[in-house]
C-alpha positions as CSV (number, residue, x, y, z in Angstrom):
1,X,0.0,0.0,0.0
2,X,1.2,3.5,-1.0
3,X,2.9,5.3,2.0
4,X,2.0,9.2,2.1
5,X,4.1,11.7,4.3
6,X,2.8,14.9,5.7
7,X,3.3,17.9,8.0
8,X,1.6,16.3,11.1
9,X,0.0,15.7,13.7
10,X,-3.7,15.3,12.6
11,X,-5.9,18.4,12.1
12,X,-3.0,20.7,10.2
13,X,-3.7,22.5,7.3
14,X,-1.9,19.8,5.5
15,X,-3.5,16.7,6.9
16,X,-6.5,18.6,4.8
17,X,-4.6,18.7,1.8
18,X,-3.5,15.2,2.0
19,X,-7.3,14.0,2.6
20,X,-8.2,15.8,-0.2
21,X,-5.0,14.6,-2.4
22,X,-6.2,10.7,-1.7
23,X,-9.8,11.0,-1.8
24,X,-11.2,7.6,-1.8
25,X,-7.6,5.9,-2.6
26,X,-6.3,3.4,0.1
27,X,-3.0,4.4,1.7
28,X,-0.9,4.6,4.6
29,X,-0.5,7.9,6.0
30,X,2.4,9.4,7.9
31,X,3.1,12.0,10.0
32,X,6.1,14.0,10.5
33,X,7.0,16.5,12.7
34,X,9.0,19.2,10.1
35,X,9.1,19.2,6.4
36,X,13.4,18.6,6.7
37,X,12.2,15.2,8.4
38,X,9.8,14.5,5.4
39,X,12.4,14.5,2.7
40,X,14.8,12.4,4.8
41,X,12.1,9.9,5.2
42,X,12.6,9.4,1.5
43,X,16.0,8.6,1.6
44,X,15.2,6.0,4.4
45,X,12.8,4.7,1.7
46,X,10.1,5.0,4.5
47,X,7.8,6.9,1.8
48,X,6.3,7.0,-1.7
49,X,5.0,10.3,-1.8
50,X,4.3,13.3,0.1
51,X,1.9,16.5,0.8
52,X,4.3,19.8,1.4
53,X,3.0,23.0,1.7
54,X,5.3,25.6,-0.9
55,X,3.1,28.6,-0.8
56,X,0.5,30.9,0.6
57,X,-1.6,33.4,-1.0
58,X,-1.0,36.2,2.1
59,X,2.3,35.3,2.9
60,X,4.1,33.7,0.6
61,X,6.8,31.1,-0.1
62,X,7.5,28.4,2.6
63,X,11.6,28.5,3.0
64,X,11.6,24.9,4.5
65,X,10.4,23.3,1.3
66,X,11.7,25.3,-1.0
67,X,15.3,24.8,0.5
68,X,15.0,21.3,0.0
69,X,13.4,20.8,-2.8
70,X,16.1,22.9,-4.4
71,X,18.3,20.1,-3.1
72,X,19.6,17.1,-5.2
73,X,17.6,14.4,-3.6
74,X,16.4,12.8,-6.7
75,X,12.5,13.6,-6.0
76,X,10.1,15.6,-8.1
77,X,6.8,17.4,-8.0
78,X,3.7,15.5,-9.5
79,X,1.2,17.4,-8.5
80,X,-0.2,20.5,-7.1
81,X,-3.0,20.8,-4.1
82,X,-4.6,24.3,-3.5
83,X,-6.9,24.8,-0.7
84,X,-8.7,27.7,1.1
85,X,-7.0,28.4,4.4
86,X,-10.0,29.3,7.1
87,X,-8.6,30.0,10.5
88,X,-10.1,29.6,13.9
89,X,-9.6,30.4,17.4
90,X,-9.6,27.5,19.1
91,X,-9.7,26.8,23.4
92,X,-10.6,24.4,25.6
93,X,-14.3,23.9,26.5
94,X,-16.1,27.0,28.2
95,X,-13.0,29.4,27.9
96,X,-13.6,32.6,27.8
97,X,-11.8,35.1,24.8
98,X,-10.8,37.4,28.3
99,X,-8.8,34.6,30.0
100,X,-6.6,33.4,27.2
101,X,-3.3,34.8,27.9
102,X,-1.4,32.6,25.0
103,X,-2.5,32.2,21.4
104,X,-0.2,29.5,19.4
105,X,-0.1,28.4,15.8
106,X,2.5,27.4,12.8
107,X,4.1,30.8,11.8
108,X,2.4,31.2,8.6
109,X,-0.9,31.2,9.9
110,X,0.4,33.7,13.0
111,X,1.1,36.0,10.2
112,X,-2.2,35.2,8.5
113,X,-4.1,36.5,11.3
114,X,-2.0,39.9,12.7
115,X,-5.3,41.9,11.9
116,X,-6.9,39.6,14.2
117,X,-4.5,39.3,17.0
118,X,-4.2,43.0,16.8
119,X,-7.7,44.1,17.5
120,X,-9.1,41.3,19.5
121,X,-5.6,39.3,21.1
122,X,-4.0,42.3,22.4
123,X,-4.2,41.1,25.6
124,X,-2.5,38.1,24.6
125,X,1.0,36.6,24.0
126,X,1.8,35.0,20.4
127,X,4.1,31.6,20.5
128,X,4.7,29.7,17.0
129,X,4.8,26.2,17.3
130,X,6.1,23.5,14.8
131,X,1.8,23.2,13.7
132,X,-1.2,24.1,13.8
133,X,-2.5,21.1,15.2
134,X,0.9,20.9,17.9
135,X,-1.0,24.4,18.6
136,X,-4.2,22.8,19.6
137,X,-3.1,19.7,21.3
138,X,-1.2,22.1,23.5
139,X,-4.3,24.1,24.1
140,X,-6.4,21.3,25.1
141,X,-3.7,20.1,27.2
142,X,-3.3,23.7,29.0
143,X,-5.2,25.2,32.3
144,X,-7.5,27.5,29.8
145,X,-5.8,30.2,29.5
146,X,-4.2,29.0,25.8
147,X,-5.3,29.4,22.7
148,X,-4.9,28.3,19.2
149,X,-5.2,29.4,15.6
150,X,-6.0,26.5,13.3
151,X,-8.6,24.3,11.3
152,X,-12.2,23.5,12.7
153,X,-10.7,20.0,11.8
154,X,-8.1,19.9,14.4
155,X,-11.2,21.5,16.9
156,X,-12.8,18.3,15.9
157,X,-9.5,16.5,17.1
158,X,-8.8,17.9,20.2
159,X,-12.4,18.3,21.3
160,X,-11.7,22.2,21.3
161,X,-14.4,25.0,21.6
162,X,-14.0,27.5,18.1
163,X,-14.2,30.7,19.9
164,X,-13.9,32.9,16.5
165,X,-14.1,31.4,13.1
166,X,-12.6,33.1,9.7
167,X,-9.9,35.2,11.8
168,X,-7.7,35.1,8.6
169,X,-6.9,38.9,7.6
170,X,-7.8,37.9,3.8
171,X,-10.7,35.8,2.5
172,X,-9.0,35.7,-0.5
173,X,-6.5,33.1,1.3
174,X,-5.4,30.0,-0.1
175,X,-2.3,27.7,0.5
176,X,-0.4,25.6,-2.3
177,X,0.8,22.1,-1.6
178,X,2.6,19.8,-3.6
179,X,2.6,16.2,-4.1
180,X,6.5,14.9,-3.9
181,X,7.8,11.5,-5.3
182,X,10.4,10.3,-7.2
183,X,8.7,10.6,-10.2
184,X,6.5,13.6,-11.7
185,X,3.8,12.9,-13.4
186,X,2.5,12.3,-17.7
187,X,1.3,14.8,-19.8
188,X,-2.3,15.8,-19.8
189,X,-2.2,19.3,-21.9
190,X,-2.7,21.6,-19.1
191,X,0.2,20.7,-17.2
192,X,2.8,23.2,-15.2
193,X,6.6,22.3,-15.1
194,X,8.9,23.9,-12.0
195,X,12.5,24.8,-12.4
196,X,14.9,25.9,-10.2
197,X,18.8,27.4,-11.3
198,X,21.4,29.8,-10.9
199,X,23.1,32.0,-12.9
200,X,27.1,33.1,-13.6
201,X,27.5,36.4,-11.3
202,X,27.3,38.7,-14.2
203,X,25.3,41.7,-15.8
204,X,22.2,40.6,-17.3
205,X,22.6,37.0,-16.4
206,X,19.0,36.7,-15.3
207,X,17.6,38.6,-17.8
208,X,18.7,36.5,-20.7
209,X,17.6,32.9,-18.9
210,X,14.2,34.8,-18.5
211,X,14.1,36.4,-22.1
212,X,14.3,32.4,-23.4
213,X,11.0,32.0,-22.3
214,X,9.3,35.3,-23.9
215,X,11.2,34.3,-27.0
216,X,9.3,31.0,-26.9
217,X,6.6,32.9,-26.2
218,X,6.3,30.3,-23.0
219,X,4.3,32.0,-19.6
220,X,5.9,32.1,-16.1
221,X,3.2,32.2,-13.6
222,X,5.8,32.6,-10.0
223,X,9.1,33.3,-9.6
224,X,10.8,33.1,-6.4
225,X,14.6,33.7,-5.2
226,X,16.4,32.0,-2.3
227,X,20.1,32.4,-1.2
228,X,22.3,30.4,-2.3
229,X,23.8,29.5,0.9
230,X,27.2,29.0,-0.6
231,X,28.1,32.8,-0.9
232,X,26.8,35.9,0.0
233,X,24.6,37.8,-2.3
234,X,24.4,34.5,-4.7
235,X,20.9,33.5,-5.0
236,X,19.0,30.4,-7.0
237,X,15.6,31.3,-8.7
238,X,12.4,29.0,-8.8
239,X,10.4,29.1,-11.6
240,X,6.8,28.0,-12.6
241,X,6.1,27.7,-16.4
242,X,3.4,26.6,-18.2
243,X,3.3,23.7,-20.2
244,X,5.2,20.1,-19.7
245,X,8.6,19.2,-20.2
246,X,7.7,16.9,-23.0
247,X,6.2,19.8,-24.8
248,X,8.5,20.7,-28.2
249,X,9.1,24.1,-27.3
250,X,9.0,24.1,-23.3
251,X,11.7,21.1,-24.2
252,X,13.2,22.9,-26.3
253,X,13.5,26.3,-24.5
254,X,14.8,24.8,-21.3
255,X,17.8,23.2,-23.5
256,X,18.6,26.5,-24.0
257,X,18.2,27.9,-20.5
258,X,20.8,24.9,-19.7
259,X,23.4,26.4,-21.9
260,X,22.8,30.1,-20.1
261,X,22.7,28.9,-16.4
262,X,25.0,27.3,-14.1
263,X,22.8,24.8,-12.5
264,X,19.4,23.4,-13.8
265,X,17.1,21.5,-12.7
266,X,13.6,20.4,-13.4
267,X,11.5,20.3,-10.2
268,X,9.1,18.1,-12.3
269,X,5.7,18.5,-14.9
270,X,2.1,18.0,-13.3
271,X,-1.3,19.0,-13.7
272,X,-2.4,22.4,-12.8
273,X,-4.8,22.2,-10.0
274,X,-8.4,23.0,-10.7
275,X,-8.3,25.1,-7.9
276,X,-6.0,27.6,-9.8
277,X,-8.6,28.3,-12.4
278,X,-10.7,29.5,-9.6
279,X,-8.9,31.8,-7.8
């Protein structure tokens, strides 16, 4: 039976994604306690796939994943999850919103919520945790006086009150996971292909590798830089591009983006998600 990391414990934002990612489909599900210990459980060949969050409509790119995906660990995307992100203030039965004194979530949905905490948690202490639903196991393990931000799943869970629902500052909020294995996945003719590289430390460098693309008249929909990490002021540049690898002119613009870069490689070709069309 298929083995399918995620961020864990139950009741995260991407023990959602992974529900919806299976569906129906039997598998064996598997939690992890940080995304670093997800892509090591590969190379213990403890999984055949997993659910990684990469981005968030509010606050953007997730480092963790995108530092090691970048890596050479011989896995690629096959897919692409997108769901909304609705926040909740979550406490133990019959707390009151006066007595919490702590409010705990994941970082990115901390950030998600500042409106929130500003106007309505000012009385309250912020503390990011390694999850939302680390957040609300805490809570229902505390005196009262905690609270967390996460899923009404994970108040399902812990047997947690919802004190405030939709606390997110956007409505418009969505988070992007994707589907990791060691291979990505066939063409279906509205597919998306991810590349990361670097360039030579010269004028223009980034420019031309980009100008490829508008040449081939190919569309990038999200660019993203990172550092490096092996000099300062060096970076590496993810790319999204539509189309699939196999494609004649996607193929054959990224052999020429291998000619103008120092490093390439293909992240992987998968379907869009219908999810994109919508938002």
């Amino acid at each position: 039976m298929k083995r399918v990391g995620y961020l864990g414990p139950k009741g995260t934002f991407s023990h959602e994604a992974l529900k919806k990612y299976i569906g129906s489909k039997k598998c064996v599900s598997v939690d992890f306690a940080s995304i670093p210990e997800i892509f090591m459980a590969f190379a213990q060949n403890m999984l055949d796939e997993a659910v990684v969050p990469l981005e968030n409509s509010i606050e953007g790119a997730v480092n963790a994943t995108m530092d090691m995906i970048s890596q050479d660990t011989g896995l690629m995307i096959k897919a692409e999850i997108i769901i909304p992100v609705r926040a909740c203030l979550l406490a133990k039965k019959g707390t009151d919103i006066a007595d919490i004194r702590f409010v705990l979530s994941h970082p990115q949905p901390l950030g998600q919520c500042r409106r929130f905490l500003c106007s309505s948690m000012s009385h309250a202490q912020t503390k990011a945790v390694s999850s939302t639903a680390a957040a609300a196991e805490e809570a229902a393990a505390g005196s009262g006086d905690i609270a967390a931000i996460a899923s009404r799943t994970a108040a399902e869970v812990y047997g947690l009150d919802i004190l405030k629902e939709d606390i997110q500052d956007q409505d418009n909020n969505f988070t992007r996971f994707i589907i990791i294995a060691k291979d990505d996945a066939a063409r279906t003719g509205n597919d998306k292909t991810s590349i990361v590289f670097s360039t030579e430390d010269a004028p223009g460098s980034l420019y031309r590798v980009l100008g490829i693309f508008s040449l081939w008249d190919i569309n990038m929909t999200r660019i993203e830089s990172r550092p490096a990490k092996n000099k300062l002021g060096r970076y590496i540049f993810f790319v999204d591009i539509e189309g699939h690898r196999e494609d004649e002119d996607l193929r054959d613009a990224l052999t020429m983006v291998k000619k103008k870069t120092s490093f390439l490689r293909i992240l992987g070709s998968y379907p869009v998600s219908s999810a994109t069309e919508n938002t």
